[in-house]
DRENDO-1510 file (C-alpha; in Angstrom, 1 decimal, always signed):
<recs>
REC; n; res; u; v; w
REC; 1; UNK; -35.7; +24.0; +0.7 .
REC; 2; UNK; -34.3; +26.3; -1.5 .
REC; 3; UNK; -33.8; +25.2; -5.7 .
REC; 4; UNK; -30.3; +24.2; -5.6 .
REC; 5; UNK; -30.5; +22.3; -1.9 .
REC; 6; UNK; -28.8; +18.9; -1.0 .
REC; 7; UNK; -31.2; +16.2; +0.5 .
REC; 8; UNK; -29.8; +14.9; +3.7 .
REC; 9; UNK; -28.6; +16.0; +7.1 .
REC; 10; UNK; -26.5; +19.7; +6.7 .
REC; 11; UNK; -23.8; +18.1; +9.1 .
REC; 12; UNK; -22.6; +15.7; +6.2 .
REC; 13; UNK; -20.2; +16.5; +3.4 .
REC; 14; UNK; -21.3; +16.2; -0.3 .
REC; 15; UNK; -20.0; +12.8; -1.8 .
REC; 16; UNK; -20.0; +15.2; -4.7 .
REC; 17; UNK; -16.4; +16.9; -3.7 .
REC; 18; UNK; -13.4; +14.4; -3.6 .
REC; 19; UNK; -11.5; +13.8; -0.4 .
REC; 20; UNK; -8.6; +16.2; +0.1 .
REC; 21; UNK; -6.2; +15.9; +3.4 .
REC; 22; UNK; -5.5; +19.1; +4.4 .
REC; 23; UNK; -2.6; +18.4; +6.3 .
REC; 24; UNK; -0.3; +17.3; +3.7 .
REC; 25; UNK; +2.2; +20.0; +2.1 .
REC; 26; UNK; +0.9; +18.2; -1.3 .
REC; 27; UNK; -2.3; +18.6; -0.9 .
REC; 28; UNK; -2.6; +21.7; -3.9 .
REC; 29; UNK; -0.6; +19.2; -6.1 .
REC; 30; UNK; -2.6; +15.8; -5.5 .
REC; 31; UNK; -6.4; +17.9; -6.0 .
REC; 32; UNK; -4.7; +18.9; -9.2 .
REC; 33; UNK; -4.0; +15.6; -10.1 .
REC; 34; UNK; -7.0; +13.3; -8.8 .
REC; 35; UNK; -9.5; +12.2; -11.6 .
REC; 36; UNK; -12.5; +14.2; -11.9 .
REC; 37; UNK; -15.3; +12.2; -9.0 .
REC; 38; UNK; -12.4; +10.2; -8.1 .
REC; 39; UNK; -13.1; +8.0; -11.1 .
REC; 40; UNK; -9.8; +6.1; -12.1 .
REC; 41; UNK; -11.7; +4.2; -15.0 .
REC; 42; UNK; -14.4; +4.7; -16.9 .
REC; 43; UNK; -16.1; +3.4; -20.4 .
REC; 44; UNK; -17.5; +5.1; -23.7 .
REC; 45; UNK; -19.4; +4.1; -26.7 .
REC; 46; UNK; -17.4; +3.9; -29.4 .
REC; 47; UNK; -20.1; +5.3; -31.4 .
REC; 48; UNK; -21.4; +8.4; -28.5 .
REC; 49; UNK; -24.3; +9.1; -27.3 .
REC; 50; UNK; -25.3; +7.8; -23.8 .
REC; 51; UNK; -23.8; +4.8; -21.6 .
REC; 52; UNK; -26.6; +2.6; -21.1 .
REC; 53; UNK; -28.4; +2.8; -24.4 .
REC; 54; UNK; -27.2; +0.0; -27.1 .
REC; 55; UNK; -25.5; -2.4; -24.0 .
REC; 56; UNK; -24.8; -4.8; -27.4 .
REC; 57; UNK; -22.2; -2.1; -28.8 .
REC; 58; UNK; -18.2; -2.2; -28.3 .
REC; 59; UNK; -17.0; +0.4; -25.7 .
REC; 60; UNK; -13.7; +2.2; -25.6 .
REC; 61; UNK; -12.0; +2.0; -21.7 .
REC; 62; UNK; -10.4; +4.7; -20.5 .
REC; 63; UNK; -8.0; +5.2; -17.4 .
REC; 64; UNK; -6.6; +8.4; -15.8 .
REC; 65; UNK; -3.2; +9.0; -16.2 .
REC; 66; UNK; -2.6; +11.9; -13.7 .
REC; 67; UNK; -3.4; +14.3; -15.6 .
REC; 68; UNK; -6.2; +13.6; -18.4 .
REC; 69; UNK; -8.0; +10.1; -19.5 .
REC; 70; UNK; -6.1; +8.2; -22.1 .
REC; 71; UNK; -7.7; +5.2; -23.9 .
REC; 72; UNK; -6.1; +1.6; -22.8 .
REC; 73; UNK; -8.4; -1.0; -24.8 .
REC; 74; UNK; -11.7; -1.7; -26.2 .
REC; 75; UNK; -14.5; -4.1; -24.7 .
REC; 76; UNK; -17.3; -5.9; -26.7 .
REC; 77; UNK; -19.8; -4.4; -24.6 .
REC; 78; UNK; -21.2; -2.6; -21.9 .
REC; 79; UNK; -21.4; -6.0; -18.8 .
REC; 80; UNK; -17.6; -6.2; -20.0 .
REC; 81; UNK; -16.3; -3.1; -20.1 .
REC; 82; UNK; -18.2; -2.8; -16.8 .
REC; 83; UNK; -16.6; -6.1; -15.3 .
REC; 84; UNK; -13.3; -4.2; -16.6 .
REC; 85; UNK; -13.9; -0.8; -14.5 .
REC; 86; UNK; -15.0; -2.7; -11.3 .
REC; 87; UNK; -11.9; -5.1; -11.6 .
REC; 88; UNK; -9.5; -4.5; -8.4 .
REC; 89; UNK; -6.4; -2.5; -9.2 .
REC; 90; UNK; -2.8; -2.3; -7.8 .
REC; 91; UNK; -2.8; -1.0; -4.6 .
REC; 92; UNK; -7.0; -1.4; -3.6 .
REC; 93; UNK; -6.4; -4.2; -1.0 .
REC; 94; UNK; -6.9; -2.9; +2.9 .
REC; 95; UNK; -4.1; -0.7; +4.3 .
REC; 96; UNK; -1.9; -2.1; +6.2 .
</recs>
């Protein structure tokens, strides 16, 4: 295997690269504006440094707006700024 290989069979695309339907006439416009790893919301340490050290500190939660992340609240720490990223949003249910 070479130094910059993917694990895993060659026939399966890299969960690393978001879904993009090719068939759309949008499709140049909605890659542009997807979140970066398909990530709608995510959390910070008000403070910096890294996301799982100091679980007793406040976070600050960001969402994407369609074009950059913009902060929307703060949570006391990281189990519920956590509870507040995996909370279902508008429009998750099943399609119908």
């Amino acid at each position: 295997m070479g130094k910059h290989s993917r694990p895993g069979p060659s026939n399966q695309p890299s969960r690393a690269v978001p879904y993009v339907d090719a068939d759309s006439p949008f499709a140049a416009y909605d890659k542009r504006r997807r979140p970066p790893m398909d990530i709608n919301r995510r959390h910070r340490p008000t403070h910096g440094g890294a996301g799982h050290l100091r679980p007793d500190e406040p976070r600050v939660l960001e969402e994407w707006n369609g074009f950059a992340y913009e902060p929307v609240g703060t949570a006391l720490d990281l189990t519920a700024a956590q509870d507040w990223v995996n909370e279902p949003q508008v429009g998750d249910g099943p399609a119908a």
